[in-house]
DRENNUTOR-276955 format. One record per atom (N, C-alpha, C): z, y, x; residue in one letter. Coordinates in pm, whole numbers, padded with zeros to 5 digits, always signed. Atoms other than C-alpha are relative to their C-alpha. Layout:
# DRENNUTOR-276955
ZYXA ...
//
This chain:
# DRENNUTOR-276955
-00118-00080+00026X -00955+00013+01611X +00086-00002+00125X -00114+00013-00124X -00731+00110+01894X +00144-00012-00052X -00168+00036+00042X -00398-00036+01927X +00047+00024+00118X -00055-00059-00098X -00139+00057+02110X +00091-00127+00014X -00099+00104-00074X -00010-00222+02394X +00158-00012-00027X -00157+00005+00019X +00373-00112+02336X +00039+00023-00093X -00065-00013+00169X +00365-00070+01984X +00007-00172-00050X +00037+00179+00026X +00213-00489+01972X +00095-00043+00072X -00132+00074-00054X +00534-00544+02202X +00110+00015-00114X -00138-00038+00070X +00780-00375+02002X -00023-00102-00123X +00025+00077+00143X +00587-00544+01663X +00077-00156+00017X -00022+00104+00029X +00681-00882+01830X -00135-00100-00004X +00149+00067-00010X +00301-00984+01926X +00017+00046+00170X +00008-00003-00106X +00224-01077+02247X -00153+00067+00040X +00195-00080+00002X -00122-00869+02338X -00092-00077+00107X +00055+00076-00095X -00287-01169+02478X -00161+00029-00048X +00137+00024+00055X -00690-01215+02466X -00032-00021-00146X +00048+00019+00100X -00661-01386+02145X +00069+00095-00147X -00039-00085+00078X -00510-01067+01975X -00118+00151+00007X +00088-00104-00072X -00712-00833+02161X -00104-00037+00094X +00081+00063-00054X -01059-00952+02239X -00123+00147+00039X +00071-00081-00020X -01249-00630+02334X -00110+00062-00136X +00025-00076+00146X -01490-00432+02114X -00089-00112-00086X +00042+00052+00160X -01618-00740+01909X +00090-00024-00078X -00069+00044+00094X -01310-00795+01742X +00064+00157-00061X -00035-00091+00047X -01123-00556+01514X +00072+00116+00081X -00073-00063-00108X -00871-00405+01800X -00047+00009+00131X +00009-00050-00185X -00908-00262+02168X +00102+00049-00006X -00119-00112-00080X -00621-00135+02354X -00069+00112+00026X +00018-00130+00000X -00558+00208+02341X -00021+00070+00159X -00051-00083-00130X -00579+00371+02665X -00065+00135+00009X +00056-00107-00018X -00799+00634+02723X -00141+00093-00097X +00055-00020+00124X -00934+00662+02382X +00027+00144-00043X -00016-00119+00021X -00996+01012+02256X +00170+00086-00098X -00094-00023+00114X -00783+01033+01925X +00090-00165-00030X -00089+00130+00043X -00541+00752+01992X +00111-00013-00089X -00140+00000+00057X -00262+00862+01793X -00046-00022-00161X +00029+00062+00123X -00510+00769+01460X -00008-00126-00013X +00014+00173+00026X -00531+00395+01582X +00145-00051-00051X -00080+00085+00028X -00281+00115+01538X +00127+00051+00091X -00082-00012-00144X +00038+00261+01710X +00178+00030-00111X -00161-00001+00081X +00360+00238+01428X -00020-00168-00029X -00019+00153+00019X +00486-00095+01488X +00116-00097-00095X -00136+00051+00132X +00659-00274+01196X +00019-00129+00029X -00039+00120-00054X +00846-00590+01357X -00018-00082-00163X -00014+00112+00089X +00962-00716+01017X -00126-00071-00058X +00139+00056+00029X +00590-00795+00951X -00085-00044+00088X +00092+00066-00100X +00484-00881+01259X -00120+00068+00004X +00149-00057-00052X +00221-00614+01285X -00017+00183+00058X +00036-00159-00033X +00089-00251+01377X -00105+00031-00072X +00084-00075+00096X -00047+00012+01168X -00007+00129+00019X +00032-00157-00058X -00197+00352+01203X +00082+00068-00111X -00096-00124+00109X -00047+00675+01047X -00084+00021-00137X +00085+00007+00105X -00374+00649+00790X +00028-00097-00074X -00080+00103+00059X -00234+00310+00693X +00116+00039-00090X -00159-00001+00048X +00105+00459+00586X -00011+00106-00121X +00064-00108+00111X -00058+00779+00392X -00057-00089-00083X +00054+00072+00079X -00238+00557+00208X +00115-00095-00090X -00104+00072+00086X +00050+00322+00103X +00072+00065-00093X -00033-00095+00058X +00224+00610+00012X -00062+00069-00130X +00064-00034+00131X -00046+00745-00204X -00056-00095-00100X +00045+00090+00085X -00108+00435-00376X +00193+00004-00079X -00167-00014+00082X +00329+00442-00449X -00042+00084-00121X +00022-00115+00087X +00268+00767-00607X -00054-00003-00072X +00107+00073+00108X +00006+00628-00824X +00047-00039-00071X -00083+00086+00111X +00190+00372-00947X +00095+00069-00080X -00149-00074+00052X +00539+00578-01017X -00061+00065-00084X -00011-00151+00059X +00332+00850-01150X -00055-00058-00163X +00023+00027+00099X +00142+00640-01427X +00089-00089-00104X -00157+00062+00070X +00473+00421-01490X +00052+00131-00102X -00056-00092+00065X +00616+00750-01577X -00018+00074-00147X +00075-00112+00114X +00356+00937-01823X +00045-00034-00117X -00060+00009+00109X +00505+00971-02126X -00128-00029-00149X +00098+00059+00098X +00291+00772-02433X -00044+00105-00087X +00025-00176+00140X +00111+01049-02722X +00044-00042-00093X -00091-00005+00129X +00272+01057-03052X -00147-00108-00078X +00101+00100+00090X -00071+00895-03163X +00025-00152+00026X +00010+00131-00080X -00052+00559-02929X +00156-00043-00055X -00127+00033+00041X +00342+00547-03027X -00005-00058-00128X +00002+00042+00129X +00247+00551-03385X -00077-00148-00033X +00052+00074-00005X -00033+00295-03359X +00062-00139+00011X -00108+00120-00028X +00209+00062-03181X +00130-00029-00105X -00106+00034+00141X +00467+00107-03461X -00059-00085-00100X +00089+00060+00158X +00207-00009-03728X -00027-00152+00021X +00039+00135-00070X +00087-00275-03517X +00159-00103-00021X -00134+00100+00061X +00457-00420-03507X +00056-00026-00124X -00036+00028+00176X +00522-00368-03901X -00119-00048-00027X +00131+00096+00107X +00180-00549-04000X +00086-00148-00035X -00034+00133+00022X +00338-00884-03962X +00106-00025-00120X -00162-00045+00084X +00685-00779-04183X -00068-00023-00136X +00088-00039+00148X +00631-00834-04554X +00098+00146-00066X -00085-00099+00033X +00736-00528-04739X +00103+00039-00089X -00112-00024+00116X +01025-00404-04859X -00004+00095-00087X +00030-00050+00113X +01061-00283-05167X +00157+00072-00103X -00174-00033+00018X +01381-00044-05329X +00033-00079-00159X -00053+00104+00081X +01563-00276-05584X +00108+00089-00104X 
//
């Protein structure tokens, strides 16, 4: 994955050997890499790291995931079910 040298400054990583060990490890510096602007080059200090723009789409569409199934409103069947389920335990009342 290419990373970008002044994005690993800004992150707050020093881009020594043992961050950036050539192409057996996960990262190479970016330099003259075709499509560098898909590697590692948005640097988020408070985490101490760098992440590509595919990284951030992705976080994003996993948010949206979540929010969207938080949201969905239950069916009148599953509502009812759950009603019954909580009155099983109740003994019943009866008009006097």
């Amino acid at each position: 994955m290419p990373v970008s040298k002044s994005a690993l400054v800004r992150a707050g990583i020093a881009p020594s050997a043992s961050v950036i060990q050539g192409h057996l490890s996960k990262h190479v510096v970016a330099r003259d890499t075709l499509l560098r602007i898909l590697g590692d080059v948005i640097p988020l200090a408070r985490f101490r790291s760098v992440v590509s723009p595919g990284d951030m789409l992705m976080a994003v569409g996993i948010g949206i995931v979540i929010v969207s199934a938080m949201k969905r409103p239950m069916s009148r069947g599953s509502l009812a079910a759950q009603r019954n389920h909580a009155l099983d335990g109740l003994p019943a009342l009866t008009e006097q």
